[in-house]
C-alpha positions in Angstrom: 17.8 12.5 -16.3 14.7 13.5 -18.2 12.0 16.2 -18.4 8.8 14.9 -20.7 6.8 18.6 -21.4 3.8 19.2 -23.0 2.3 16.3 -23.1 -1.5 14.9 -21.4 -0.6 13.1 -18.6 -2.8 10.0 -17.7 -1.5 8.9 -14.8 -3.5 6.0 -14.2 -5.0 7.1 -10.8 -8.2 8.5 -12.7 -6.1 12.2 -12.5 -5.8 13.6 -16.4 -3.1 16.4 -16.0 -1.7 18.9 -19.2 -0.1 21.5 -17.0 2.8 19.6 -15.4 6.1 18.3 -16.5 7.3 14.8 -15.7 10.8 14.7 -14.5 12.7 11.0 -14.3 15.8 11.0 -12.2 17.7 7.8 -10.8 14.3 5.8 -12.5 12.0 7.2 -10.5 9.3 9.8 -11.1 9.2 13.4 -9.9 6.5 15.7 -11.1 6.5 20.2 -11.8 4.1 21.9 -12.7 6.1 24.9 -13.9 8.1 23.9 -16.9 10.3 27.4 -17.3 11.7 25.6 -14.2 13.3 22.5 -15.7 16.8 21.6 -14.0 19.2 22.3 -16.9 20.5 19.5 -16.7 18.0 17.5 -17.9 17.2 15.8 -21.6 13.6 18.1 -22.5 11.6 15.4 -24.4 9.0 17.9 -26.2 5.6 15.3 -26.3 3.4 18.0 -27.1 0.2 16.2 -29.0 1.5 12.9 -26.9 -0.4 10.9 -24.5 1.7 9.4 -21.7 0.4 6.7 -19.4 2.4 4.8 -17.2 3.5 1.3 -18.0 1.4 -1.2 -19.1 0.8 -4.1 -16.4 -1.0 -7.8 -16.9 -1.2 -9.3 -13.6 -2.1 -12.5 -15.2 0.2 -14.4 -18.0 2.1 -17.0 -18.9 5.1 -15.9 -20.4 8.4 -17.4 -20.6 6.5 -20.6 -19.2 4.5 -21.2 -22.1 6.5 -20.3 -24.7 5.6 -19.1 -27.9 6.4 -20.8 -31.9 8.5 -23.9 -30.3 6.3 -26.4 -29.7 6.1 -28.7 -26.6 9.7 -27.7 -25.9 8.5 -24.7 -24.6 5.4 -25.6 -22.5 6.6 -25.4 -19.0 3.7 -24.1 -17.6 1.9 -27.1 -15.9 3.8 -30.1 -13.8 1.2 -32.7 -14.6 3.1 -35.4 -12.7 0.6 -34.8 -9.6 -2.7 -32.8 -9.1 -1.1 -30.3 -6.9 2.1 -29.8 -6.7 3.0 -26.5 -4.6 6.2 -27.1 -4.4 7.0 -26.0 -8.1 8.1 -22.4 -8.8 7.4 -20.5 -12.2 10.4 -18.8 -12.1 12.4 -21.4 -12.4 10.8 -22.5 -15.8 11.0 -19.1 -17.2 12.9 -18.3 -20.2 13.4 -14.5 -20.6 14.3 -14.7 -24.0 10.3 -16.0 -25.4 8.8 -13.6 -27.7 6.6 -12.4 -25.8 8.5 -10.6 -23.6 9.8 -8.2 -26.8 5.8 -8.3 -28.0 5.1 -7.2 -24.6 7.3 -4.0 -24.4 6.7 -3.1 -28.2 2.6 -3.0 -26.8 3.9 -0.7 -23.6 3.5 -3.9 -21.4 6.4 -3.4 -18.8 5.8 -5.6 -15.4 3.5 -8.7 -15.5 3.1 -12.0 -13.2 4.4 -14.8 -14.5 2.0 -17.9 -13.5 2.0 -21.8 -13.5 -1.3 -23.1 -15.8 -3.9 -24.0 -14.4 -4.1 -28.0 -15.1 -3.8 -28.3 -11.9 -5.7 -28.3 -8.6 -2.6 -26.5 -7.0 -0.3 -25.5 -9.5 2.8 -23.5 -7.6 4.8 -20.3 -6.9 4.4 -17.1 -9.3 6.5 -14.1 -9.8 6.3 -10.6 -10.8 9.1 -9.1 -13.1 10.0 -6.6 -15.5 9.4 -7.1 -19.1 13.3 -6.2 -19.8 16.4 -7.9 -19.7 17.9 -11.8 -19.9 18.0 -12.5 -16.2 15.2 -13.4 -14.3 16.6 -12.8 -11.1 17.4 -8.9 -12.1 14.2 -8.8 -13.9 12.0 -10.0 -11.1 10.1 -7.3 -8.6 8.2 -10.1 -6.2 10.2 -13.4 -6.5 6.7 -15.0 -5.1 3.5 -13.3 -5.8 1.2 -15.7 -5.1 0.0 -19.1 -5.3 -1.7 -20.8 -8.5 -4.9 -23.0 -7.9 -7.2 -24.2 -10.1 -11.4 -25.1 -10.5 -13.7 -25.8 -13.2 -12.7 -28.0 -16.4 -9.1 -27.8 -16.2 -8.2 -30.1 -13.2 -11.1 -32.6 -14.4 -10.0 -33.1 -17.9 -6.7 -33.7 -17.9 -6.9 -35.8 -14.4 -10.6 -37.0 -15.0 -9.9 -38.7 -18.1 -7.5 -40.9 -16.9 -9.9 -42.2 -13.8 -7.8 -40.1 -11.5 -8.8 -37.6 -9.0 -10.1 -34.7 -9.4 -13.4 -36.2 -11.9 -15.6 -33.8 -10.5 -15.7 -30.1 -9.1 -16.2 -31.5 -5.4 -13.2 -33.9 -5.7 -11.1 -30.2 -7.1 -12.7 -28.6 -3.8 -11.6 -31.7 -1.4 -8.0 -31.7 -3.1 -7.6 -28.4 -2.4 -9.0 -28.2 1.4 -7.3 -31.6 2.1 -3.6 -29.8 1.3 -4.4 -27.0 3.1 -5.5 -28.9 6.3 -2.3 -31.0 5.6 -0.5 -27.8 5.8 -2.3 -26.8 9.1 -1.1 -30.0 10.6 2.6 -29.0 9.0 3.2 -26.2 10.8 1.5 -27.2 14.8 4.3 -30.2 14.4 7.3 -28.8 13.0 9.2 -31.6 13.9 8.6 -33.3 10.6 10.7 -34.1 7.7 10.5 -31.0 6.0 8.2 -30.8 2.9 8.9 -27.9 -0.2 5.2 -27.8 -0.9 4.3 -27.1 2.5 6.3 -25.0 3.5 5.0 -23.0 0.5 1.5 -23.6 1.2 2.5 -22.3 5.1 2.7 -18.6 2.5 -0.7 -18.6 2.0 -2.6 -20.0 5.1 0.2 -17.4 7.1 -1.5 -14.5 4.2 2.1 -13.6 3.5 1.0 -14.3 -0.2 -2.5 -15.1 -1.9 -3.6 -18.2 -3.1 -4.8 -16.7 -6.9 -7.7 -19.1 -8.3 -8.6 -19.6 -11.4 -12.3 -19.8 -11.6 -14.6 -19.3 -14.6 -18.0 -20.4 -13.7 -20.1 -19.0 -10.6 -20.3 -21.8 -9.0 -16.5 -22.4 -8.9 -16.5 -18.5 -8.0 -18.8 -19.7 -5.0 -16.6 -22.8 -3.4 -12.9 -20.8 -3.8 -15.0 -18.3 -2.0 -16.2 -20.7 0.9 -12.6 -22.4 1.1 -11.4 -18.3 1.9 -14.1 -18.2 4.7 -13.2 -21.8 6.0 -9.2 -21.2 6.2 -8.9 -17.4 6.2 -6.8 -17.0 3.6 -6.2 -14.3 1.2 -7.1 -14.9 -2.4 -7.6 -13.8 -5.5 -10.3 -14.8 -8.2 -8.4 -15.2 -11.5 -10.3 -14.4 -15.1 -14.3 -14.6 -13.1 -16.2 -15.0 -16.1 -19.7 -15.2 -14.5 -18.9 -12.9 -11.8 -21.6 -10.4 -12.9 -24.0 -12.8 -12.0 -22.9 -13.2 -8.6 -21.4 -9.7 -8.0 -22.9 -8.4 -4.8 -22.0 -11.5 -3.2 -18.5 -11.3 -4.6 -18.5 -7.9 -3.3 -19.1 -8.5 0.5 -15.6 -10.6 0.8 -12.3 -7.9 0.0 -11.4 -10.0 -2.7 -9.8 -8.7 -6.2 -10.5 -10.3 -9.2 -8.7 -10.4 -12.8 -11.2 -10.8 -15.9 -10.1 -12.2 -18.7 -9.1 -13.2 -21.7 -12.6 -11.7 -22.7 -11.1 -11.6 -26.4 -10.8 -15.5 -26.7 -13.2 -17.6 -28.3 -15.5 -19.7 -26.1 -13.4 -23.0 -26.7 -15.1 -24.7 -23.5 -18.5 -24.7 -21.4 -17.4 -22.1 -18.7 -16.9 -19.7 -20.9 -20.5 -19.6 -22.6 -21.6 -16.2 -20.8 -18.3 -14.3 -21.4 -18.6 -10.7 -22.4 -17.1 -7.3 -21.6 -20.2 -6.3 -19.6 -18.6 -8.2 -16.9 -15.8 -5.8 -15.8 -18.5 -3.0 -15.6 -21.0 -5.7 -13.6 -17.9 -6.0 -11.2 -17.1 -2.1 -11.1 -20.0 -1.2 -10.2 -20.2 -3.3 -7.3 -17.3 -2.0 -5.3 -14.6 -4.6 -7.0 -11.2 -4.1 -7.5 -11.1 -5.2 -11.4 -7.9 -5.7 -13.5 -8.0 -6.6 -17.2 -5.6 -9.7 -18.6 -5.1 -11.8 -21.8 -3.9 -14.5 -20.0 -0.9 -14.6 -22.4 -0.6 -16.4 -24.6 -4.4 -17.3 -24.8 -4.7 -14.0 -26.6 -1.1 -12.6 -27.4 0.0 -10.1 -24.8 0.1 -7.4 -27.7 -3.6 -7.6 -27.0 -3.7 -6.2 -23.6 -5.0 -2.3 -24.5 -7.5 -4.0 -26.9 -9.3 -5.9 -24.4 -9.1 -2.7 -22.2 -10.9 -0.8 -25.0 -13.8 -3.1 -25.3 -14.4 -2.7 -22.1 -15.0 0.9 -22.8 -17.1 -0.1 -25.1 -19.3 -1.9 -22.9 -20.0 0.8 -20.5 -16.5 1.7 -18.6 -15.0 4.9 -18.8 -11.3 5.2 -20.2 -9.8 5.8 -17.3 -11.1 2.8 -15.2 -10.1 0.9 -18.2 -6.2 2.3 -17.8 -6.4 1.4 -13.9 -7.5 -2.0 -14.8 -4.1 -2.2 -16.8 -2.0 0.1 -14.4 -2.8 1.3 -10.8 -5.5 -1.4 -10.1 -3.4 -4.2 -11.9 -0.3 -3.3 -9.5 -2.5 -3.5 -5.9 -3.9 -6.5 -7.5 -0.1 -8.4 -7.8 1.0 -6.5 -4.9 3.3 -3.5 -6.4 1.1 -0.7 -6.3 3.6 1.0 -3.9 6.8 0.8 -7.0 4.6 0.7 -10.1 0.9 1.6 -12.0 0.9 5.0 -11.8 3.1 8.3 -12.6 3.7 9.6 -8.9 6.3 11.1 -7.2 9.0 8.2 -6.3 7.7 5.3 -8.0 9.5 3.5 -10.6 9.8 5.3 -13.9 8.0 3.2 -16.2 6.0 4.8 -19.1 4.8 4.6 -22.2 4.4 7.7 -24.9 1.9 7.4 -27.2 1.0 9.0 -30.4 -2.6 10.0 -29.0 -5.0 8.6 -26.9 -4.2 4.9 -26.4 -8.1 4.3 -26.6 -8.3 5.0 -30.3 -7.0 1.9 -31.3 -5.5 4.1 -34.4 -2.9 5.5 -31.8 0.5 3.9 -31.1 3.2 3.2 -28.7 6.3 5.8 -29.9 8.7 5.1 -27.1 8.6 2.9 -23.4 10.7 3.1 -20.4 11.4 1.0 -17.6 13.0 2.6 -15.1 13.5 5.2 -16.6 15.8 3.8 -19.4 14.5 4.0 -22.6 13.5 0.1 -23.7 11.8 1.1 -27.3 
């Protein structure tokens, strides 16, 4: 059992608190606010001149899948055997022991979603987990978190070069609607052979998970909005690179979006009007904005420095943080267990030397539930 004093409290809600006392018992959060009234038996951590912030969440990566310094060994991240393939799982191409998982807790990273790529039109199940341990199963929080879909250049280059559907943006679109209308069909007639991809697809068009799209460009942005509207599905618009210029629209259909990895180059055509001014764009329209590297597009270790660009271009610090925390857990669909220090939810946190905006500042210890993990 612990008792952190002293320290500023961010507690990624917006709240900024230096008159209360975090107390961890059983890995969950309790708060005080008189510290002369500390249980004795708890371990006092004296933070005073720390920062603490809960842990660190990227709702958008690819580790374990894509693994890092081993080649083509470790790329297990797209299925390329078939333009959509729903039926695959990322979990069960997940290695706990890649790199990044150990980069990710030295940066204060401690849950993220594990995704398929996004070479394909449908690209399968994803998972939240835990950046700790060496078995997925006790690492995972959300064995499926959503579905992987794709738009944009992806899909067309690596099918479209070969002469094989998807070749254009409409034939992405018509994959996509066609297996969702072969899913309808699926479940009125339940009397067929059953199908794995279906009955994973039956997930999203029953909203028990969201179908999570990547989509750079507007007009991509646009259609995976239309397809929601058509089926009435949940989704979720994954990195939105020209969002700004379509943000009230964007705005008037509940969906939350993920932008990123705003630190990357522009290596293709839909990312020629990246910039940071797009997470302010979307803010300040109503919508619920996490940040992501998309690891390992831009290493995971990266996470707080694309969150303090944004500040940068017009955010305030503590959006920024909810982007990473609070926001980040609604948007995978944990903000009940994780993204914030409150009363009962998981005890994951990071202390910092000083404010974790002053890129000068560094990660001194991290806990996941409340174990200490660095």
């Amino acid at each position: 059992m612990l008792a952190i004093k002293n320290a500023t409290i961010f507690t990624g809600n917006g709240d900024i608190l230096d008159d209360q006392v975090i107390l961890v018992k059983e890995g969950k959060f309790s708060l005080i606010k008189n510290k002369d009234k500390i249980p004795i038996d708890y371990t006092i951590i004296d933070a005073k001149g720390k920062v603490v912030t809960p842990g660190l969440i990227d709702v958008h990566t690819h580790l374990g899948v894509f693994e890092e310094g081993i080649g083509e060994e470790g790329h297990d991240f797209n299925e390329t055997s078939s333009p959509t393939t729903p039926e695959v799982r990322a979990i069960d191409g997940l290695n706990p022991n890649d790199k990044g998982f150990a980069d990710a807790r030295k940066a204060g990273v401690t849950t993220v979603q594990v995704m398929p790529g996004s070479a394909n039109v449908i690209g399968g199940e994803m998972s939240v987990l835990k950046t700790t341990g060496n078995i997925v199963d006790e690492m995972v929080i959300i064995p499926t978190s959503g579905m992987k879909a794709a738009t944009g250049e992806n899909p067309k280059r690596v099918y479209g070069k070969n002469g094989k559907k998807p070749v254009t943006r409409m034939g992405i679109a018509s994959l996509l609607r066609e297996k969702l209308m072969e899913t309808q069909d699926y479940i009125k007639n339940k009397e067929k052979k059953r199908d794995l991809g279906l009955e994973q697809l039956t997930k999203v068009l029953k909203k028990e998970i969201p179908l999570r799209v990547h989509a750079h460009r507007a007009e991509d942005i646009l259609t995976v909005l239309r397809i929601k509207r058509e089926f009435d599905i949940d989704v979720t618009i994954e990195h939105c690179t020209e969002g700004h210029q379509i943000a009230d629209f964007i705005a008037r259909h509940n969906v939350r979006v993920s932008v990123g990895p705003t630190m990357s180059t522009r290596s293709k055509i839909e990312l020629n009007d990246k910039g940071f001014e797009t997470i302010k764009v979307l803010l300040d329209a109503g919508i619920p904005c996490s940040i992501t590297t998309d690891h390992p597009v831009i290493g995971i270790e990266g996470l707080v420095t694309s969150a303090i660009h944004a500040v940068k271009a017009g955010i305030t610090e503590q959006q920024a943080l909810q982007a990473i925390t609070l926001d980040a857990a609604k948007h995978i669909g944990v903000g009940d267990k994780v993204g914030s220090i409150e009363a009962g939810k998981d005890a994951d946190f990071v202390i910092w030397s000083g404010n974790p905006f002053d890129l000068r500042n560094k990660v001194e210890q991290v806990y996941i539930d409340g174990e200490k993990i660095k």
